[in-house]
C-alpha positions as YAML, in Angstrom:
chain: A
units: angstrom
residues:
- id: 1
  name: UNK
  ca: [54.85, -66.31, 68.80]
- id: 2
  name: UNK
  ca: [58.55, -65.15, 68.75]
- id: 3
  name: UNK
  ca: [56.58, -62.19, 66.29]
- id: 4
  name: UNK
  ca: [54.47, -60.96, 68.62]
- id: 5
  name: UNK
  ca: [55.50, -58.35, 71.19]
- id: 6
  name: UNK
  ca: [53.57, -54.84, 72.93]
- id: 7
  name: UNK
  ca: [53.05, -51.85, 70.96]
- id: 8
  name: UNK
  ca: [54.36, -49.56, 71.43]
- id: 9
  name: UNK
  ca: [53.28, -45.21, 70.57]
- id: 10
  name: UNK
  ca: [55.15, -45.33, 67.12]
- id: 11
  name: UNK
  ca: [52.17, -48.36, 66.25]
- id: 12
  name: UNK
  ca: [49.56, -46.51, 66.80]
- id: 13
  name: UNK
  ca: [48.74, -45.45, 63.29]
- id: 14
  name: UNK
  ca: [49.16, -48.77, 62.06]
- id: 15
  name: UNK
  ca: [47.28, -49.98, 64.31]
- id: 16
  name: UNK
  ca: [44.33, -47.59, 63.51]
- id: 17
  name: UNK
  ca: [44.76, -48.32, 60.29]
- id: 18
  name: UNK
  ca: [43.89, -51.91, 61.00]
- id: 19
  name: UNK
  ca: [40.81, -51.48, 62.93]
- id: 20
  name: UNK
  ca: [39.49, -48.82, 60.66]
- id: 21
  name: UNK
  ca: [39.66, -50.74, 57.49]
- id: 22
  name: UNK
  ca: [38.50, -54.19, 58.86]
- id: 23
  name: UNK
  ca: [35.43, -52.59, 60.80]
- id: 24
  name: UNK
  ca: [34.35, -50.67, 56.99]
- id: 25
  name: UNK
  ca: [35.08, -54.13, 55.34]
- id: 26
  name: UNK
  ca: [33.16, -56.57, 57.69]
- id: 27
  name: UNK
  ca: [30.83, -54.67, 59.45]
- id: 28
  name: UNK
  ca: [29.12, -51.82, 57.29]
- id: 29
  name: UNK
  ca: [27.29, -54.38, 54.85]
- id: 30
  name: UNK
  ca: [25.25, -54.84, 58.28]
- id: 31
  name: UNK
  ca: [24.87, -51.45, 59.74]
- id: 32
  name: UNK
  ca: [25.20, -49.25, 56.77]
- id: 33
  name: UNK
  ca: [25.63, -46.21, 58.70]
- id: 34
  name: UNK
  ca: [27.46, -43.47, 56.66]
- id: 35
  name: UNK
  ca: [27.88, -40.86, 59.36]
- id: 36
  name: UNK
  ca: [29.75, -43.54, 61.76]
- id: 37
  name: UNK
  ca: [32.09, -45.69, 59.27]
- id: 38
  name: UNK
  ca: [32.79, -42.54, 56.85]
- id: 39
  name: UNK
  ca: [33.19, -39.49, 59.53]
- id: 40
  name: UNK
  ca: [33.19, -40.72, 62.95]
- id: 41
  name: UNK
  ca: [35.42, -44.05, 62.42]
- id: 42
  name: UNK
  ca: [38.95, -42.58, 60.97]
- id: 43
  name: UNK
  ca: [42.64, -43.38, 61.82]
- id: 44
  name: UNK
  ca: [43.11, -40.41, 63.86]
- id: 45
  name: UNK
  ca: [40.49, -40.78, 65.74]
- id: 46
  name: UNK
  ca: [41.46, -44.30, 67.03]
- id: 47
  name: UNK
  ca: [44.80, -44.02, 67.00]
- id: 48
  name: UNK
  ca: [43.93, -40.90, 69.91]
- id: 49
  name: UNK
  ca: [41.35, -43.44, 71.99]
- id: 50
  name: UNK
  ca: [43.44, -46.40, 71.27]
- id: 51
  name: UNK
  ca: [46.74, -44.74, 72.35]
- id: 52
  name: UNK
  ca: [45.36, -44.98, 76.93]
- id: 53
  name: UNK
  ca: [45.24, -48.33, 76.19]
- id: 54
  name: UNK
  ca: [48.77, -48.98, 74.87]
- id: 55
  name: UNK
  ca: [49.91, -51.47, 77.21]
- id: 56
  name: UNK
  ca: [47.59, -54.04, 76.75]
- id: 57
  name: UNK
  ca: [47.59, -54.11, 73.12]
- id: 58
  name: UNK
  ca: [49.89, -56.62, 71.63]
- id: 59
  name: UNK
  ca: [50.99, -56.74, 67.29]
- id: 60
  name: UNK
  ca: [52.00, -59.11, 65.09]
- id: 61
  name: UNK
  ca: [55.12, -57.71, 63.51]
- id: 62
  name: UNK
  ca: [57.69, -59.49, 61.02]
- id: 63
  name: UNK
  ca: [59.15, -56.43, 59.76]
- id: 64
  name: UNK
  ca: [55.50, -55.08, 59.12]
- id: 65
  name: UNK
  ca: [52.88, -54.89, 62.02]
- id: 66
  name: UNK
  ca: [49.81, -57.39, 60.02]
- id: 67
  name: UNK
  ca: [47.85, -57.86, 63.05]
- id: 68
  name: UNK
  ca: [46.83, -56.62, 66.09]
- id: 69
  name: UNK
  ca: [44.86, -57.48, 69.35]
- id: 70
  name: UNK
  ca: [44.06, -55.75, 72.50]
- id: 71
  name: UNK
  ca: [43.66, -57.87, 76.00]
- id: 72
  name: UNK
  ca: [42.24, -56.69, 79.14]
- id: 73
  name: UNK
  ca: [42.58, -59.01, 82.25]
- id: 74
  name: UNK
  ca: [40.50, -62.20, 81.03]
- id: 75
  name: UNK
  ca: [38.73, -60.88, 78.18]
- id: 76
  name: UNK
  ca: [39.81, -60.28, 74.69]
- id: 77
  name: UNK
  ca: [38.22, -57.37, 73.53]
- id: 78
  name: UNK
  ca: [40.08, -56.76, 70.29]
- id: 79
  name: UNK
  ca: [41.70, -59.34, 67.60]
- id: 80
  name: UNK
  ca: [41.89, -57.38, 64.13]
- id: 81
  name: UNK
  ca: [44.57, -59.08, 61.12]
- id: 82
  name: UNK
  ca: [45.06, -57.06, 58.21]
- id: 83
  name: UNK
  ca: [42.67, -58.15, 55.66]
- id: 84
  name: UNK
  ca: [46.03, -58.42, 53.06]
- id: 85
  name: UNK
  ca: [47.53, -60.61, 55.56]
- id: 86
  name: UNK
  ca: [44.53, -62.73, 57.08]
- id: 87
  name: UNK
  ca: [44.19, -66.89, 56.05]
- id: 88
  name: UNK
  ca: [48.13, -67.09, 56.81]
- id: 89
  name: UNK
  ca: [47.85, -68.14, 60.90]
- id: 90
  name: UNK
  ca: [48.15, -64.37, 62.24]
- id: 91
  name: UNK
  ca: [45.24, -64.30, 63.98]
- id: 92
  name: UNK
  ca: [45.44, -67.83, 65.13]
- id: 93
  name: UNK
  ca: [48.95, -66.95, 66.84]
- id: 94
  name: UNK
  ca: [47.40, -63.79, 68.50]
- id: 95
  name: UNK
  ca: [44.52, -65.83, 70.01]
- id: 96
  name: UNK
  ca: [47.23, -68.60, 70.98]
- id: 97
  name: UNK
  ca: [49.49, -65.54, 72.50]
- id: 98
  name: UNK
  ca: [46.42, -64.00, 74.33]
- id: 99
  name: UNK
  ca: [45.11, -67.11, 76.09]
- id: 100
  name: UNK
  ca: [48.61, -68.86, 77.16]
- id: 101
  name: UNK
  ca: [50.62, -65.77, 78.08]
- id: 102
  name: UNK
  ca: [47.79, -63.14, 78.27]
- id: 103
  name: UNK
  ca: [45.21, -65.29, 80.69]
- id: 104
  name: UNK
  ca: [42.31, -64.58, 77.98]
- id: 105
  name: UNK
  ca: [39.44, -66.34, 78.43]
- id: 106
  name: UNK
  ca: [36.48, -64.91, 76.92]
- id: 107
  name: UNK
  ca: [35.19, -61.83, 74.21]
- id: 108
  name: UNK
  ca: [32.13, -60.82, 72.78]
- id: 109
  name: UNK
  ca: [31.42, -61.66, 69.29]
- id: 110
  name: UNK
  ca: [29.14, -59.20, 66.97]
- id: 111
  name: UNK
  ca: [26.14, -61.63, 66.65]
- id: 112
  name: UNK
  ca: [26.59, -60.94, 62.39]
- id: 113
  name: UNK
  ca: [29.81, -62.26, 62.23]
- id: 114
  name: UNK
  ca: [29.62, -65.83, 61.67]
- id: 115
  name: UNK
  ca: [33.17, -66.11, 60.08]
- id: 116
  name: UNK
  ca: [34.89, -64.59, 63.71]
- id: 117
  name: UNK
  ca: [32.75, -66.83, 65.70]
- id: 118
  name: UNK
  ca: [34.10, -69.84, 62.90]
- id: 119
  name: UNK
  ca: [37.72, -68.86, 63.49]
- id: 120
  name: UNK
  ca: [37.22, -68.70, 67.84]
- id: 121
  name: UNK
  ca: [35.03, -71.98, 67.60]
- id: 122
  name: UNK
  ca: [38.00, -73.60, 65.76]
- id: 123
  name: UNK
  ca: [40.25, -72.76, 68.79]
- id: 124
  name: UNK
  ca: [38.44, -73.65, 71.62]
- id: 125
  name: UNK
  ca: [35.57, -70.95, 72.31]
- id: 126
  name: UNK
  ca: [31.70, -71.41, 72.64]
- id: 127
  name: UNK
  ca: [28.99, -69.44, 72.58]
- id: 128
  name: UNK
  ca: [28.24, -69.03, 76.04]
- id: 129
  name: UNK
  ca: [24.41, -68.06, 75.49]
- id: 130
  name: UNK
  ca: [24.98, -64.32, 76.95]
- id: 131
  name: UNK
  ca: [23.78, -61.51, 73.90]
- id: 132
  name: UNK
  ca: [24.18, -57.89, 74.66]
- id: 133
  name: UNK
  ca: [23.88, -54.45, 72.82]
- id: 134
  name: UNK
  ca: [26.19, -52.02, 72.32]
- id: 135
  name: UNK
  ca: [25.41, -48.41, 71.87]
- id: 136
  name: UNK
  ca: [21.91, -49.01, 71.60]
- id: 137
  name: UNK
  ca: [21.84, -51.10, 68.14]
- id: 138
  name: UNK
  ca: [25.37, -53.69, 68.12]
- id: 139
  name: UNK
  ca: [24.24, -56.82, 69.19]
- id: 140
  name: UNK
  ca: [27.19, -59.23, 70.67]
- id: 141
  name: UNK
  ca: [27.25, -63.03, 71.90]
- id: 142
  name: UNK
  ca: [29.71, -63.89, 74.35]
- id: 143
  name: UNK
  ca: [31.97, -66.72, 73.40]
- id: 144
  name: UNK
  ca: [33.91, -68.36, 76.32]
- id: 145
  name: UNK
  ca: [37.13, -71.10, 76.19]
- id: 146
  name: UNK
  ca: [36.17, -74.41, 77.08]
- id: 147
  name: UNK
  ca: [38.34, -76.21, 79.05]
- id: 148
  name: UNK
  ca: [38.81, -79.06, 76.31]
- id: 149
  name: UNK
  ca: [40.17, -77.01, 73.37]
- id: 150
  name: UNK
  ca: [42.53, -78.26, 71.23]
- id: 151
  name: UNK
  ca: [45.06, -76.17, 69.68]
...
């Protein structure tokens, strides 16, 4: 965990960067909606909304920020590796940061992505039965840690 640390302004586009690319990658093939993930979604954009929220996002950086996650109070509501970097334990040591030094303790999961629900069942988190939709069409499950994990 000695890797991860707050971001800081200077991240921001990185950051961005990040989010942008993994939302086009895992989540258009569901939603195919041109006018959000090709206009509306772009670096720029997030690095401006993401930038009030700079103090509780956290990055993985080893010389080169390859992951990112954002935590506010118990719930994690962002945890984003760079696809380049992901299957090497980056997002695992975010999650690990977030609940033992963050006090996360729950997120919502898009109800499509069966591989992020994998990687949170395999460290501790259920589906807690709780669905919701986003902006009128996103539907999330709410995934919550169990007191039992093992990590």
């Amino acid at each position: 965990m000695e890797n991860i640390r707050r971001a800081k302004a200077s991240d921001l586009s990185r950051i961005a960067e990040i989010f942008v690319f993994n939302y086009r990658l895992n989540f258009y093939q569901f939603f195919k909606n041109d006018q959000y993930y090709f206009d509306t979604l772009n670096v720029i954009g997030t690095a401006a909304e993401l930038e009030a929220h700079l103090g509780d996002i956290f990055v993985y950086d080893d010389g080169c920020i390859r992951g990112f996650m954002k935590v506010s109070g118990s719930e994690l509501e962002k945890l984003y590796v760079d696809p380049q970097f992901q299957s090497r334990g980056i997002g695992a040591e975010l999650l690990g940061y977030a609940v033992d030094r963050l006090g996360a303790e729950w997120l919502w999961a898009l109800e499509y992505n069966t591989r992020g629900q994998a990687f949170y069942r395999r460290h501790g988190f259920e589906l807690t039965g709780e669905k919701m939709i986003e902006d009128e069409w996103v539907p999330l499950l709410k995934m919550a840690l169990i007191n039992d994990r093992e990590r």
